[in-house]
MARLUMPA-252882 format. One record per residue (C-alpha): x, y, z; residue in one letter; residue number from 1. Coordinates in steps of 0.25 Angstrom, whole numbers, plus 5000, padded with zeros to 4 digits. Each point is the difference from the previous one (the first is absolute). Layout:
BEGIN
<px=X | py=Y | pz=Z | rest=A | nr=NUM>;
...
end
This chain:
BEGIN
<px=5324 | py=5069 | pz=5104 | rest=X | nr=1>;
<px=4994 | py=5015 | pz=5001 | rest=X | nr=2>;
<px=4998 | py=5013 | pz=4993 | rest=X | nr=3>;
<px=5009 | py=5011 | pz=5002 | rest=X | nr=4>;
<px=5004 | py=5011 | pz=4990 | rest=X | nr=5>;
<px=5010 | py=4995 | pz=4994 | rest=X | nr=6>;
<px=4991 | py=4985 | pz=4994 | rest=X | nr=7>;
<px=5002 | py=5000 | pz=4986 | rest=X | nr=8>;
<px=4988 | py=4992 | pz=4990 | rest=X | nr=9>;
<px=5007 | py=4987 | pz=5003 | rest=X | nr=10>;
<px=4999 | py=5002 | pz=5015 | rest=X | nr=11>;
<px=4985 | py=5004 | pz=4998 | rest=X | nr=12>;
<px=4995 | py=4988 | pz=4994 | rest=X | nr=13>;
<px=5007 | py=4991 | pz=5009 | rest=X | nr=14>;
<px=4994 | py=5007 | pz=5013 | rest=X | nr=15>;
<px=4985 | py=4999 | pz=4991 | rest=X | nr=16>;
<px=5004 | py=4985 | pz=4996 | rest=X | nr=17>;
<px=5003 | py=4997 | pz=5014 | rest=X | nr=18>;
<px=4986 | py=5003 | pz=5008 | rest=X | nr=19>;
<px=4994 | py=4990 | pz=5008 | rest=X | nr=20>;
<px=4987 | py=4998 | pz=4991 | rest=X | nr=21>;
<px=5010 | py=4993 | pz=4989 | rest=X | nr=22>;
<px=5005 | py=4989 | pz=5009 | rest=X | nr=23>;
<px=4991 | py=4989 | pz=4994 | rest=X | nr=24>;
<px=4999 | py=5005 | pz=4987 | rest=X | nr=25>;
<px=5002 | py=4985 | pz=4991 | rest=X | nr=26>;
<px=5011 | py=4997 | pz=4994 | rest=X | nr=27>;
<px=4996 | py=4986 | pz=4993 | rest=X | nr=28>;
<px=5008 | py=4987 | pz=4994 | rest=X | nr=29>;
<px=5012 | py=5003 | pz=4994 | rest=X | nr=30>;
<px=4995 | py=5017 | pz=4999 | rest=X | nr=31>;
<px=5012 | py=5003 | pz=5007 | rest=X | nr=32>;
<px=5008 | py=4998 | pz=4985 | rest=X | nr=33>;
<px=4989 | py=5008 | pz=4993 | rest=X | nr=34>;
<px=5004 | py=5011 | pz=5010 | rest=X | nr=35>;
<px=5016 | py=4999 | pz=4997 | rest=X | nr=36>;
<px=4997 | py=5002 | pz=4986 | rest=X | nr=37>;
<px=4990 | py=5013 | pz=5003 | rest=X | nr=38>;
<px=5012 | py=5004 | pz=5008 | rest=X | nr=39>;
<px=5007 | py=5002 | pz=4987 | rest=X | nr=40>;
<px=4990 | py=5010 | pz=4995 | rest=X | nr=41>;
<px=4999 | py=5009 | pz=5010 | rest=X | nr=42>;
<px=5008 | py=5014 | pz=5001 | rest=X | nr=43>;
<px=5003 | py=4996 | pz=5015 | rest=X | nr=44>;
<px=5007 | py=4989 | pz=5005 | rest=X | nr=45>;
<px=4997 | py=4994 | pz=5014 | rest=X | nr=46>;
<px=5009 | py=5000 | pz=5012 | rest=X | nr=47>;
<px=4996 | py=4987 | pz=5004 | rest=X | nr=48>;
<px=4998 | py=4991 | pz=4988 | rest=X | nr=49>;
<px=4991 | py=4988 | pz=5006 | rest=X | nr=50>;
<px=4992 | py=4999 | pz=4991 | rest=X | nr=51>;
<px=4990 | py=4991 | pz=5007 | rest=X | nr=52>;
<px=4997 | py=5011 | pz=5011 | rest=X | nr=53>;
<px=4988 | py=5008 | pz=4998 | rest=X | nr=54>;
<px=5006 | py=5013 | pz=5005 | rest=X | nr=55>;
<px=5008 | py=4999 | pz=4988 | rest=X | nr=56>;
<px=4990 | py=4995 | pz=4990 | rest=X | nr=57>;
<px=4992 | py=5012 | pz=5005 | rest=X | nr=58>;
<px=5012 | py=5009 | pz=4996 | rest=X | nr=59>;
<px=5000 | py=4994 | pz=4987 | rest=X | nr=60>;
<px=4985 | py=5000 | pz=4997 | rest=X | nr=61>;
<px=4999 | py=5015 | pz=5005 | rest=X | nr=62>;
<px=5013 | py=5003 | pz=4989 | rest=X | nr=63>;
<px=4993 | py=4992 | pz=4988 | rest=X | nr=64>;
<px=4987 | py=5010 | pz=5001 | rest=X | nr=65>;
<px=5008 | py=5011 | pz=5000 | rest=X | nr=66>;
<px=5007 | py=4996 | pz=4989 | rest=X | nr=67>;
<px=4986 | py=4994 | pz=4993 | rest=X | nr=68>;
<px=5008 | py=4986 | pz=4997 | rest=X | nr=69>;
<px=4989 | py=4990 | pz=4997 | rest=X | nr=70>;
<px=4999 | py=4988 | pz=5009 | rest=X | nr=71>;
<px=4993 | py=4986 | pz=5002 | rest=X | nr=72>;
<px=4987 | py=5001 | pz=5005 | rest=X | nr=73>;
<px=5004 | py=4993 | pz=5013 | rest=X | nr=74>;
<px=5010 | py=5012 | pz=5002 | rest=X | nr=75>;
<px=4988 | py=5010 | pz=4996 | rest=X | nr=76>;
<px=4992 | py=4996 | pz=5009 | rest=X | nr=77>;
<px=5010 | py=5002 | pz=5012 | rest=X | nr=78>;
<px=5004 | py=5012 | pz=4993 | rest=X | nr=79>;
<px=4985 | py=5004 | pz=5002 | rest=X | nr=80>;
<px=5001 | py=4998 | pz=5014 | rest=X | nr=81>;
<px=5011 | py=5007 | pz=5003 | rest=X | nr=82>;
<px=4996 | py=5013 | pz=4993 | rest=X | nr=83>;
<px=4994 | py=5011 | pz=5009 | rest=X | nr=84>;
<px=5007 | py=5013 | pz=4998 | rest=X | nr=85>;
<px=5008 | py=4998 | pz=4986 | rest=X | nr=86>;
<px=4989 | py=5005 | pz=4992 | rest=X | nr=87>;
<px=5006 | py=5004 | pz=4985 | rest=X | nr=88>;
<px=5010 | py=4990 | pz=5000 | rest=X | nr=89>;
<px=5013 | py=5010 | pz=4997 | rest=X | nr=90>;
<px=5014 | py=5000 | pz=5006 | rest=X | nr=91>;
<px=5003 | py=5016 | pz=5007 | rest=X | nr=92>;
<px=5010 | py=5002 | pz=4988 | rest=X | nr=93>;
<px=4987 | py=4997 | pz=4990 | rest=X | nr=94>;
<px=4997 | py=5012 | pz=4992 | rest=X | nr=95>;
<px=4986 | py=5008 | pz=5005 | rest=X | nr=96>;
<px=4995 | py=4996 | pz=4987 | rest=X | nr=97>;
<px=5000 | py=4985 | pz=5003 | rest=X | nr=98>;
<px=4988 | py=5001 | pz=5006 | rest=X | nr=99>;
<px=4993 | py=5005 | pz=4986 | rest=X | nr=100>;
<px=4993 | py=4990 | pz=4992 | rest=X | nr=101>;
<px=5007 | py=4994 | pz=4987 | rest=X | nr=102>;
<px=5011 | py=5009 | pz=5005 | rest=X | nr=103>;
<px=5011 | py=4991 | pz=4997 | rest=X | nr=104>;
<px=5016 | py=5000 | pz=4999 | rest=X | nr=105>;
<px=5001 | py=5007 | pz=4986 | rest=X | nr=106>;
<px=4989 | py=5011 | pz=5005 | rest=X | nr=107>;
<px=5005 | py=5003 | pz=5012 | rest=X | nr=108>;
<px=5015 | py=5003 | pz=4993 | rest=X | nr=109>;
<px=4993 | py=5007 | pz=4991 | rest=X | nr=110>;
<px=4993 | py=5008 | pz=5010 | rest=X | nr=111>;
<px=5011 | py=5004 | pz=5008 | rest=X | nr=112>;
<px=5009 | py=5004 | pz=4987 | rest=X | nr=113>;
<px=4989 | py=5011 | pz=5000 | rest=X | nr=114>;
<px=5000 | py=5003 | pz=5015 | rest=X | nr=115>;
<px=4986 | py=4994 | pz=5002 | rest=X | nr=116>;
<px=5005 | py=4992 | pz=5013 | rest=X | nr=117>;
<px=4987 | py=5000 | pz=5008 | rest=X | nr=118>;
<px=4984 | py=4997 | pz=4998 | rest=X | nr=119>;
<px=4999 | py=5015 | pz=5003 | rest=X | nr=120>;
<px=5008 | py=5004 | pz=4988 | rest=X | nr=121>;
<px=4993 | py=4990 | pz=4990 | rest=X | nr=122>;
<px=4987 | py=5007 | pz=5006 | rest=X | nr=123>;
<px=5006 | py=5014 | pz=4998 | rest=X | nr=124>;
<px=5005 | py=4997 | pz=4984 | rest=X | nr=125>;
<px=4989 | py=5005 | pz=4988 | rest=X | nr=126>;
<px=4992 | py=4989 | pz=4995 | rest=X | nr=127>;
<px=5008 | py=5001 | pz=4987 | rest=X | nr=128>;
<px=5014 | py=4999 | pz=5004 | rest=X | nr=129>;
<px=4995 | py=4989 | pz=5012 | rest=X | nr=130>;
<px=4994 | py=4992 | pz=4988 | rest=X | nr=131>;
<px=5013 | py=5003 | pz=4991 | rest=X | nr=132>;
<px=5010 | py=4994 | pz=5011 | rest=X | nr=133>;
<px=4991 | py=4989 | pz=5005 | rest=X | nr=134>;
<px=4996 | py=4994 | pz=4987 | rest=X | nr=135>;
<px=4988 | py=4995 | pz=5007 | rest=X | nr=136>;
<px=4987 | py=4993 | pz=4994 | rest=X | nr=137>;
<px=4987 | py=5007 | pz=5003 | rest=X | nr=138>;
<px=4995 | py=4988 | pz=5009 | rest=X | nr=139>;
<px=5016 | py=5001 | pz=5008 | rest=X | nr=140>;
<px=4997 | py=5014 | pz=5001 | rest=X | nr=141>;
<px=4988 | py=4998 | pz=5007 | rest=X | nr=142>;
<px=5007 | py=4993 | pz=5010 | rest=X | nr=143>;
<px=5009 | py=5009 | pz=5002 | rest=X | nr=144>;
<px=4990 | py=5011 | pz=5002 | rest=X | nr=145>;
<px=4992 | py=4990 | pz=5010 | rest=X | nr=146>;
<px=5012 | py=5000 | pz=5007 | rest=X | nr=147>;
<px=5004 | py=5014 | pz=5003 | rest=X | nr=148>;
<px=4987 | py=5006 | pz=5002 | rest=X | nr=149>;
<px=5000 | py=4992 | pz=5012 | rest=X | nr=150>;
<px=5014 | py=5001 | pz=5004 | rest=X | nr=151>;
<px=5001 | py=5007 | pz=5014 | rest=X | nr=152>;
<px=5004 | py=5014 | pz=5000 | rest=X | nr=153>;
<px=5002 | py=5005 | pz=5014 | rest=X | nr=154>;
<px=5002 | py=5012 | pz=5006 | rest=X | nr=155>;
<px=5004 | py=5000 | pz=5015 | rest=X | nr=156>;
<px=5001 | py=5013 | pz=5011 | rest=X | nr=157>;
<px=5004 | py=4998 | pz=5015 | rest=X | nr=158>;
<px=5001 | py=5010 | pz=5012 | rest=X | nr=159>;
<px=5008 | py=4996 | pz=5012 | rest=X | nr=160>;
<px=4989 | py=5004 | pz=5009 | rest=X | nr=161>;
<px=5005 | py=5009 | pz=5013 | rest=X | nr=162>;
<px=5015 | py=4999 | pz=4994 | rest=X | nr=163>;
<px=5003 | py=5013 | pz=5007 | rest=X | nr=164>;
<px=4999 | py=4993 | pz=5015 | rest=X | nr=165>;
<px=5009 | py=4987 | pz=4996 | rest=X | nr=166>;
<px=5012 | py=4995 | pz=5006 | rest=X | nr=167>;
<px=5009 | py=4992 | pz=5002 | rest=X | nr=168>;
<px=4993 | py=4984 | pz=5004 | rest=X | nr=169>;
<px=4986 | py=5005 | pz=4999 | rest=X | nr=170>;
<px=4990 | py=4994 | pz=4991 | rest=X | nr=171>;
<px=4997 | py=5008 | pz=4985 | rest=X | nr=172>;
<px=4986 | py=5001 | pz=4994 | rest=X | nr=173>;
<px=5000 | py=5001 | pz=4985 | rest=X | nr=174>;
<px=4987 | py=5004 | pz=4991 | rest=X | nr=175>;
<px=5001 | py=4993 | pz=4988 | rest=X | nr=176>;
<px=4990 | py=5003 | pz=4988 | rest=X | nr=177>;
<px=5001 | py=4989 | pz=4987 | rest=X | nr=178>;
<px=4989 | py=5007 | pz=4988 | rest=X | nr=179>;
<px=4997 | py=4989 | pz=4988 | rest=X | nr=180>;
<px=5000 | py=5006 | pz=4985 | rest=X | nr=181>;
<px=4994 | py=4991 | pz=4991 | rest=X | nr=182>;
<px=4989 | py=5000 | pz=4990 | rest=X | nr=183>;
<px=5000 | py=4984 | pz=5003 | rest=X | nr=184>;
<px=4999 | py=4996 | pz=5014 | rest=X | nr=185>;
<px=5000 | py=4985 | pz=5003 | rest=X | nr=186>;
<px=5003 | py=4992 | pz=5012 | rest=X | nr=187>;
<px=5008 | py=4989 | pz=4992 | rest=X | nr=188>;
<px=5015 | py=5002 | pz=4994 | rest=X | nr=189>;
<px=5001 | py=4996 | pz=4987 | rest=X | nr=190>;
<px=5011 | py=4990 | pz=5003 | rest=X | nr=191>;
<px=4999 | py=4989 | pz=4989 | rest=X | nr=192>;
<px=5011 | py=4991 | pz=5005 | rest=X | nr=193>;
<px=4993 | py=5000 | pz=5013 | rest=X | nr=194>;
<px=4994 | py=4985 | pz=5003 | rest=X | nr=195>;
<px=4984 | py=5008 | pz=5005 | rest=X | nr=196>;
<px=4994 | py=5013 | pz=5001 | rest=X | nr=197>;
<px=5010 | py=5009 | pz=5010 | rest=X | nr=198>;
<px=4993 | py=5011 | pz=5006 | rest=X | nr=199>;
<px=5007 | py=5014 | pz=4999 | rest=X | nr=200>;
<px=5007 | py=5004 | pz=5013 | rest=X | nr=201>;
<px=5011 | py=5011 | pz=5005 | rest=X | nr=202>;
<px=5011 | py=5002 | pz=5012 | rest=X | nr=203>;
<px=5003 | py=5011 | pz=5004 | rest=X | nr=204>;
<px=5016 | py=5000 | pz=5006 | rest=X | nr=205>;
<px=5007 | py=5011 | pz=5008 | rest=X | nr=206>;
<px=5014 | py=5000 | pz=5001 | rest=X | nr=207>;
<px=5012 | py=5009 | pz=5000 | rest=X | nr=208>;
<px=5007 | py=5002 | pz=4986 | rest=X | nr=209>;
<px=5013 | py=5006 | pz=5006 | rest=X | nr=210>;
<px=5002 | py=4988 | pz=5008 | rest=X | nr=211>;
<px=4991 | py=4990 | pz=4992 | rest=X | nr=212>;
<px=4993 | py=4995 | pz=5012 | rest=X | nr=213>;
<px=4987 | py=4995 | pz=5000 | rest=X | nr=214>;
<px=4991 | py=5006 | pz=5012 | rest=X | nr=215>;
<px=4987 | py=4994 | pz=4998 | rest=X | nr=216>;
<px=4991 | py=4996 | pz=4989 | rest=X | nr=217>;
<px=4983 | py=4996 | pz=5000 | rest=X | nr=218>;
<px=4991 | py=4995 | pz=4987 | rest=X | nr=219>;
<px=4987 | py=5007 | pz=4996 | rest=X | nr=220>;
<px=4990 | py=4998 | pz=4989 | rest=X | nr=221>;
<px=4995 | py=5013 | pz=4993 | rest=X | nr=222>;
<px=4985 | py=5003 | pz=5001 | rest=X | nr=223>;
<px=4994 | py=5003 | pz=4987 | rest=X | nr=224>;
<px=4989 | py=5011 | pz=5002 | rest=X | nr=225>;
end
């Protein structure tokens, strides 16, 4: 199994389900029927339906926190231990909002019949009309504020340095500058379905849109001055 351009979701989640470091994740007496029914609740189905295999039950874990199903505590657990990059719990067709506390079903629909589809756009409303559409108590309010005053905005420049001495083969240098504006810099993301405190982290990826091909990619953590 491997990545190409044309993997869909599906795809994804099982290559991520598949890694070595899930081989000997438990699957305990009579688990493997808990896991048939948890099939049934997930938005994908597996290829291979064992369920007593922990590649699959890693599938099926990794589809219930993106889904926020509630589980026994023996599945939390291992759920737990499987989490490392799924940070706010959301599938990619999620709306933005998602992430927003107490932003639920009704006022996401609500949100986006107003063209207020991102945490940008809830930022940018007047505190009047915002207050108006989200119908928020003044303690859900203050989360909400919490919240967006420390969400990342990020403004990114590069220069492909000595671009005029390239050709075909050779090696490409490229300058990249990420700048933080925030009134609330810290080194955690609020990420309240996350199992313990997840420090804040960024990739950088390069690739080519025409072709969409990825070329290379590395993570940094921005300095705070």
């Amino acid at each position: 199994m491997s990545l190409n351009s044309k993997t869909k979701l599906k795809g994804l989640i099982e290559i991520l389900a598949s890694a070595a470091e899930y081989e000997n994740l438990p699957i305990r007496h009579k688990e493997d029927t808990l896991l048939q029914q948890l099939s049934t609740r997930v938005p994908l189905k597996l290829t291979n339906a064992k369920y007593n295999d922990p590649h699959n039950k890693t599938n099926l874990l990794i589809q219930a926190h993106l889904s926020r199903l509630q589980l026994s505590a023996e599945l939390q657990s291992d759920t737990e231990e499987i989490l490392k990059k799924i940070t706010q719990a959301m599938w990619n067709k999620d709306s933005f909002l998602k992430q927003l506390p107490h932003f639920t079903a009704e006022v996401i629909k609500k949100c986006t019949e107003k063209s207020v589809e991102s945490v940008f756009d809830v930022m940018d409303m007047e505190d009047d009309a915002r207050n108006s559409l989200l119908g928020f108590t003044e303690a859900q309010m203050a989360d909400v504020a919490c919240y967006c005053n420390r969400y990342p905005n990020i403004d990114l420049s590069y220069e492909v340095l000595d671009k005029d001495k390239i050709v075909s083969g050779s090696q490409v240098q490229i300058a990249v500058n990420l700048e933080r504006e925030d009134e609330d810099v810290s080194p955690h993301v609020i990420a309240p379905f996350f199992p313990q405190k997840r420090e804040e982290g960024w990739w950088i990826v390069v690739g080519d849109p025409k072709t969409n091909k990825y070329v290379v990619s590395m993570s940094l953590v921005l300095l705070v001055y």
